[in-house]
C-alpha positions in Angstrom: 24.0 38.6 -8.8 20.8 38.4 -11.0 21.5 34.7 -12.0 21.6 34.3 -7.9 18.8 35.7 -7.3 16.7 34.3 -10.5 18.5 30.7 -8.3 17.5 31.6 -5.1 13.9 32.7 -6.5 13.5 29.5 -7.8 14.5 27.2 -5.3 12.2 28.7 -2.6 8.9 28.0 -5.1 10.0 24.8 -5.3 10.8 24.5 -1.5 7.2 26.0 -1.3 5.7 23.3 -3.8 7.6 20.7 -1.6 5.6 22.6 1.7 2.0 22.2 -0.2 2.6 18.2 -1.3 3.2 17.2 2.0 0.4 19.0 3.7 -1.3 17.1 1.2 0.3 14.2 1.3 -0.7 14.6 5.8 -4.4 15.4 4.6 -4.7 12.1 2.3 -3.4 9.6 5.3 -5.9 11.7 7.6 -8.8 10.7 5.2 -7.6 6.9 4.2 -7.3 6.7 8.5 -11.2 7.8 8.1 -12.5 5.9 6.0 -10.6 2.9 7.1 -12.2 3.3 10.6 -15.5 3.5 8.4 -15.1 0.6 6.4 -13.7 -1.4 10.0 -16.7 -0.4 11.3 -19.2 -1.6 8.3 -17.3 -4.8 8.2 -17.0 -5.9 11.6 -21.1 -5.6 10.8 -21.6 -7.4 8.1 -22.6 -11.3 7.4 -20.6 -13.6 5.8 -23.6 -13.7 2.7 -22.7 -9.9 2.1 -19.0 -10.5 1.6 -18.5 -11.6 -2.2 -16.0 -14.3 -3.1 -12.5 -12.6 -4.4 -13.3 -11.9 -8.2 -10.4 -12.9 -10.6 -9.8 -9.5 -12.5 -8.1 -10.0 -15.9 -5.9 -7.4 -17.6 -7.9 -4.4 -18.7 -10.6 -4.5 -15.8 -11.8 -1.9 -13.8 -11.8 -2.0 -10.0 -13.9 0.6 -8.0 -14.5 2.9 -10.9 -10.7 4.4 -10.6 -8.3 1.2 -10.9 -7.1 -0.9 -14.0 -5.6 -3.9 -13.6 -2.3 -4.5 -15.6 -1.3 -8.1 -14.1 -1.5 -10.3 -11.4 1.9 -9.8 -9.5 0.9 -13.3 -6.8 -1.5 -14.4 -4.8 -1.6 -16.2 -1.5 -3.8 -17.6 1.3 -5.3 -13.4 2.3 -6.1 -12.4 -1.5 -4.4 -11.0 -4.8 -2.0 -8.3 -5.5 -2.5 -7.1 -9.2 -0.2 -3.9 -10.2 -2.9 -1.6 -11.9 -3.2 2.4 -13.4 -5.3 4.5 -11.7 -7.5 6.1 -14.2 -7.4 9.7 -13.0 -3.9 10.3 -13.4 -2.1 7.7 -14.7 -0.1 6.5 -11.3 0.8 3.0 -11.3 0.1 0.7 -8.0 -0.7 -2.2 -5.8 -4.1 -3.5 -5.8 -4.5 -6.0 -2.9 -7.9 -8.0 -2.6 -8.6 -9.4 0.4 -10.1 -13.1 -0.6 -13.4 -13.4 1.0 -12.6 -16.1 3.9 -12.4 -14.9 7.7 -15.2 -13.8 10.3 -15.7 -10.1 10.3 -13.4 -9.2 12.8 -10.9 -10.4 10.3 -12.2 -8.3 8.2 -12.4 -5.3 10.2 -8.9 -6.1 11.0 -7.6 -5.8 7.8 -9.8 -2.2 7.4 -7.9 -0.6 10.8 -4.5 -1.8 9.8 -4.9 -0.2 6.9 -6.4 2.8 8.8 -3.0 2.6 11.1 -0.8 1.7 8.1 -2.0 4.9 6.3 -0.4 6.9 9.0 2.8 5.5 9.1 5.4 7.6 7.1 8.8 5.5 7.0 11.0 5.2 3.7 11.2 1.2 3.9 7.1 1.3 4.5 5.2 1.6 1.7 2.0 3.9 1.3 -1.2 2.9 1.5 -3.8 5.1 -0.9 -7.4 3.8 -1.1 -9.2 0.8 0.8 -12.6 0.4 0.3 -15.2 -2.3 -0.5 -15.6 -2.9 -4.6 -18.7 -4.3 -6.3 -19.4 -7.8 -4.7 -18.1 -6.8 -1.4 -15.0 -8.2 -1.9 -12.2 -6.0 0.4 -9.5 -4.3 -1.4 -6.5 -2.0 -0.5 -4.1 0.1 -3.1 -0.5 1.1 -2.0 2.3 2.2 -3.4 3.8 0.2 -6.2 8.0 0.6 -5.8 9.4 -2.4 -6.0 10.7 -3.5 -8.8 12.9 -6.8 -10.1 13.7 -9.3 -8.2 13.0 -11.2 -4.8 15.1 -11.2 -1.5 14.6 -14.8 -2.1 16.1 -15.0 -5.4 18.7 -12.6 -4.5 20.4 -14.7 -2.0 19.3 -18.1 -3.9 22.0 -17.1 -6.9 24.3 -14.7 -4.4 24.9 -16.5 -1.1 28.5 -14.9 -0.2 26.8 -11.6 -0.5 26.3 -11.3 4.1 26.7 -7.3 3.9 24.4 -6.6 1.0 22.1 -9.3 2.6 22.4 -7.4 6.0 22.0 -3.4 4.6 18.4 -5.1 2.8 17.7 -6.9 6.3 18.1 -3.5 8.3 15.9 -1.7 6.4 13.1 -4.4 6.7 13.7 -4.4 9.9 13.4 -0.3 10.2 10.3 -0.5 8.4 8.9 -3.2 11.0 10.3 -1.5 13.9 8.1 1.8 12.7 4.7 -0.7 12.0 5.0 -2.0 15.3 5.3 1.5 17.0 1.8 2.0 15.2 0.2 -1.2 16.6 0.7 -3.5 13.6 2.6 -6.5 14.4 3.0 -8.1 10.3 1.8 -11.7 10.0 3.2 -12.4 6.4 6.9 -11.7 6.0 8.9 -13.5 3.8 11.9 -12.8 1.0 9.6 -14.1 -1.6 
Protein backbone atom coordinates (compact mmCIF):
# COMPACT_ATOMS: atom_id res chain seq x y z
CA UNK A 1 0.00 0.00 0.00
CA UNK A 2 2.84 2.51 0.79
CA UNK A 3 4.73 1.51 -2.47
CA UNK A 4 1.19 2.50 -4.20
CA UNK A 5 0.84 5.41 -2.75
CA UNK A 6 4.79 6.59 -2.90
CA UNK A 7 3.47 5.41 -7.15
CA UNK A 8 0.56 7.28 -7.24
CA UNK A 9 2.39 10.36 -5.44
CA UNK A 10 4.71 10.39 -7.98
CA UNK A 11 2.88 10.08 -11.10
CA UNK A 12 0.49 13.00 -10.24
CA UNK A 13 3.85 15.57 -9.88
CA UNK A 14 4.79 14.51 -12.91
CA UNK A 15 1.27 14.71 -14.46
CA UNK A 16 1.44 18.22 -12.78
CA UNK A 17 5.03 19.02 -14.36
CA UNK A 18 3.35 17.76 -17.73
CA UNK A 19 0.25 20.59 -16.75
CA UNK A 20 3.03 23.49 -16.27
CA UNK A 21 5.15 22.72 -19.69
CA UNK A 22 2.36 22.98 -21.74
CA UNK A 23 0.96 26.15 -20.31
CA UNK A 24 4.23 27.11 -21.23
CA UNK A 25 4.69 25.66 -24.10
CA UNK A 26 0.74 27.81 -25.10
CA UNK A 27 2.52 30.96 -23.58
CA UNK A 28 5.72 30.71 -25.91
CA UNK A 29 3.46 30.31 -29.34
CA UNK A 30 1.39 33.26 -27.89
CA UNK A 31 4.54 35.43 -27.79
CA UNK A 32 6.43 33.99 -31.23
CA UNK A 33 2.54 34.85 -32.74
CA UNK A 34 3.51 38.52 -31.28
CA UNK A 35 6.33 39.27 -32.24
CA UNK A 36 5.91 37.72 -35.61
CA UNK A 37 2.92 40.14 -36.23
CA UNK A 38 5.68 42.82 -35.02
CA UNK A 39 8.36 41.89 -37.13
CA UNK A 40 5.39 41.45 -40.27
CA UNK A 41 4.64 44.77 -39.46
CA UNK A 42 8.36 46.33 -39.46
CA UNK A 43 9.06 44.47 -42.64
CA UNK A 44 6.30 45.13 -44.71
CA UNK A 45 7.90 48.90 -43.89
CA UNK A 46 11.14 48.58 -44.68
CA UNK A 47 13.27 49.40 -48.06
CA UNK A 48 15.00 47.04 -49.82
CA UNK A 49 18.63 49.13 -48.68
CA UNK A 50 17.62 48.07 -45.02
CA UNK A 51 17.37 44.38 -45.73
CA UNK A 52 21.06 42.94 -45.63
CA UNK A 53 22.16 40.31 -48.13
CA UNK A 54 21.98 36.56 -46.45
CA UNK A 55 25.36 36.27 -44.53
CA UNK A 56 27.16 32.93 -44.93
CA UNK A 57 27.66 31.73 -41.20
CA UNK A 58 30.50 29.22 -40.74
CA UNK A 59 30.63 26.67 -37.98
CA UNK A 60 31.13 28.26 -34.56
CA UNK A 61 29.12 31.65 -35.31
CA UNK A 62 26.83 33.34 -33.38
CA UNK A 63 23.40 34.32 -34.72
CA UNK A 64 21.19 36.87 -32.68
CA UNK A 65 23.23 36.65 -29.52
CA UNK A 66 21.50 33.15 -28.56
CA UNK A 67 22.20 30.69 -31.74
CA UNK A 68 25.49 28.73 -32.83
CA UNK A 69 25.72 27.40 -35.91
CA UNK A 70 26.92 23.73 -36.11
CA UNK A 71 26.52 23.13 -40.09
CA UNK A 72 24.80 24.11 -43.09
CA UNK A 73 22.08 21.32 -43.49
CA UNK A 74 21.00 23.04 -47.54
CA UNK A 75 20.15 25.83 -48.97
CA UNK A 76 17.75 26.84 -51.74
CA UNK A 77 16.20 29.68 -53.76
CA UNK A 78 14.30 31.36 -50.01
CA UNK A 79 17.59 31.11 -47.79
CA UNK A 80 19.75 28.60 -45.53
CA UNK A 81 18.91 26.12 -43.01
CA UNK A 82 21.96 25.60 -40.64
CA UNK A 83 21.25 23.10 -37.51
CA UNK A 84 22.72 25.22 -34.50
CA UNK A 85 22.87 25.08 -30.22
CA UNK A 86 21.12 27.58 -28.64
CA UNK A 87 23.39 29.04 -26.10
CA UNK A 88 21.17 29.24 -23.09
CA UNK A 89 20.43 25.74 -22.77
CA UNK A 90 22.00 23.75 -24.93
CA UNK A 91 18.82 22.69 -27.33
CA UNK A 92 19.79 21.87 -30.75
CA UNK A 93 17.69 23.36 -33.85
CA UNK A 94 16.86 24.81 -37.28
CA UNK A 95 18.14 28.04 -38.19
CA UNK A 96 16.40 29.20 -41.42
CA UNK A 97 17.57 32.54 -43.06
CA UNK A 98 15.53 34.07 -45.30
CA UNK A 99 17.98 35.22 -48.29
CA UNK A 100 17.51 38.87 -48.77
CA UNK A 101 15.51 38.82 -52.32
CA UNK A 102 11.63 39.68 -52.42
CA UNK A 103 9.65 43.09 -51.94
CA UNK A 104 8.53 43.54 -48.38
CA UNK A 105 5.35 41.97 -48.56
CA UNK A 106 7.47 38.90 -49.13
CA UNK A 107 8.96 39.55 -46.34
CA UNK A 108 6.16 40.30 -44.18
CA UNK A 109 4.87 37.09 -45.48
CA UNK A 110 7.39 35.01 -44.29
CA UNK A 111 7.09 36.98 -40.55
CA UNK A 112 3.02 36.12 -40.29
CA UNK A 113 3.42 32.58 -41.50
CA UNK A 114 5.72 32.16 -39.02
CA UNK A 115 3.27 34.11 -36.60
CA UNK A 116 0.49 31.43 -37.89
CA UNK A 117 2.94 28.53 -37.94
CA UNK A 118 3.82 29.20 -34.26
CA UNK A 119 0.25 28.40 -33.36
CA UNK A 120 -0.15 25.27 -34.97
CA UNK A 121 0.34 22.24 -32.66
CA UNK A 122 0.28 18.98 -34.91
CA UNK A 123 2.81 16.02 -34.34
CA UNK A 124 3.91 15.84 -38.21
CA UNK A 125 4.40 19.99 -37.89
CA UNK A 126 7.30 21.08 -36.53
CA UNK A 127 7.64 23.98 -34.01
CA UNK A 128 8.62 27.13 -34.75
CA UNK A 129 10.74 29.02 -31.64
CA UNK A 130 12.26 32.41 -32.45
CA UNK A 131 11.93 34.66 -35.69
CA UNK A 132 13.41 37.82 -35.64
CA UNK A 133 15.66 40.13 -37.66
CA UNK A 134 19.70 39.47 -36.90
CA UNK A 135 22.43 42.02 -37.39
CA UNK A 136 22.37 43.12 -41.15
CA UNK A 137 18.71 42.70 -41.38
CA UNK A 138 18.83 39.58 -42.85
CA UNK A 139 15.29 37.55 -41.74
CA UNK A 140 15.71 34.44 -39.83
CA UNK A 141 13.36 31.79 -38.18
CA UNK A 142 14.52 28.78 -35.60
CA UNK A 143 12.24 25.54 -35.31
CA UNK A 144 12.50 22.50 -34.14
CA UNK A 145 15.27 20.28 -35.27
CA UNK A 146 13.71 16.40 -35.39
CA UNK A 147 14.58 14.93 -38.29
CA UNK A 148 17.10 12.94 -38.55
CA UNK A 149 18.83 10.53 -41.44
CA UNK A 150 17.75 10.33 -44.49
CA UNK A 151 15.43 11.82 -47.30
CA UNK A 152 11.93 10.71 -48.58
CA UNK A 153 13.83 11.03 -51.67
CA UNK A 154 16.55 8.74 -50.94
CA UNK A 155 14.31 6.45 -49.27
CA UNK A 156 12.25 5.46 -52.20
CA UNK A 157 15.38 6.04 -54.65
CA UNK A 158 17.14 2.66 -53.04
CA UNK A 159 13.45 1.06 -51.77
CA UNK A 160 10.88 1.40 -54.55
CA UNK A 161 8.68 -1.89 -53.67
CA UNK A 162 8.24 -0.30 -50.28
CA UNK A 163 4.10 1.35 -51.39
CA UNK A 164 2.87 0.95 -47.58
CA UNK A 165 5.83 2.39 -45.84
CA UNK A 166 5.82 4.99 -48.66
CA UNK A 167 2.07 5.63 -47.98
CA UNK A 168 2.15 5.68 -43.78
CA UNK A 169 5.20 8.68 -44.49
CA UNK A 170 2.81 10.20 -47.22
CA UNK A 171 -0.28 10.38 -44.67
CA UNK A 172 1.42 11.99 -42.15
CA UNK A 173 2.70 14.77 -44.54
CA UNK A 174 -0.30 15.05 -45.64
CA UNK A 175 -1.84 15.38 -41.79
CA UNK A 176 0.59 17.94 -41.17
CA UNK A 177 -0.53 20.01 -44.41
CA UNK A 178 -4.03 19.38 -43.83
CA UNK A 179 -3.53 21.21 -40.19
CA UNK A 180 -1.24 24.28 -41.94
CA UNK A 181 -3.89 24.82 -44.27
CA UNK A 182 -6.62 24.97 -41.52
CA UNK A 183 -4.32 27.90 -40.15
CA UNK A 184 -4.07 29.85 -43.49
CA UNK A 185 -0.73 28.52 -44.72
CA UNK A 186 -0.92 26.96 -47.98
CA UNK A 187 3.22 25.47 -48.26
CA UNK A 188 4.98 26.63 -51.44
CA UNK A 189 8.12 24.28 -51.15
CA UNK A 190 7.27 20.59 -50.62
CA UNK A 191 9.47 18.13 -51.77
CA UNK A 192 10.98 14.44 -50.60
CA UNK A 193 14.33 16.03 -50.75
Amino acid sequence: DRLNAELGARIEAISAKQREVEVLNDELRRQIAARGRELAERLSHMDAGEIGPLPRFGEGEIIGGRYRVLRLIGEGGMGAVYEVVRLSDGGRFALKALSSGGDPQARARFAREAQICANVKHPSVVSIVDVDVGQGGFIYLVMELIVEGTTLFDVRRRNRDNIPWTVYVLAQVCEGLAAIHEAGIVHRDLKPA
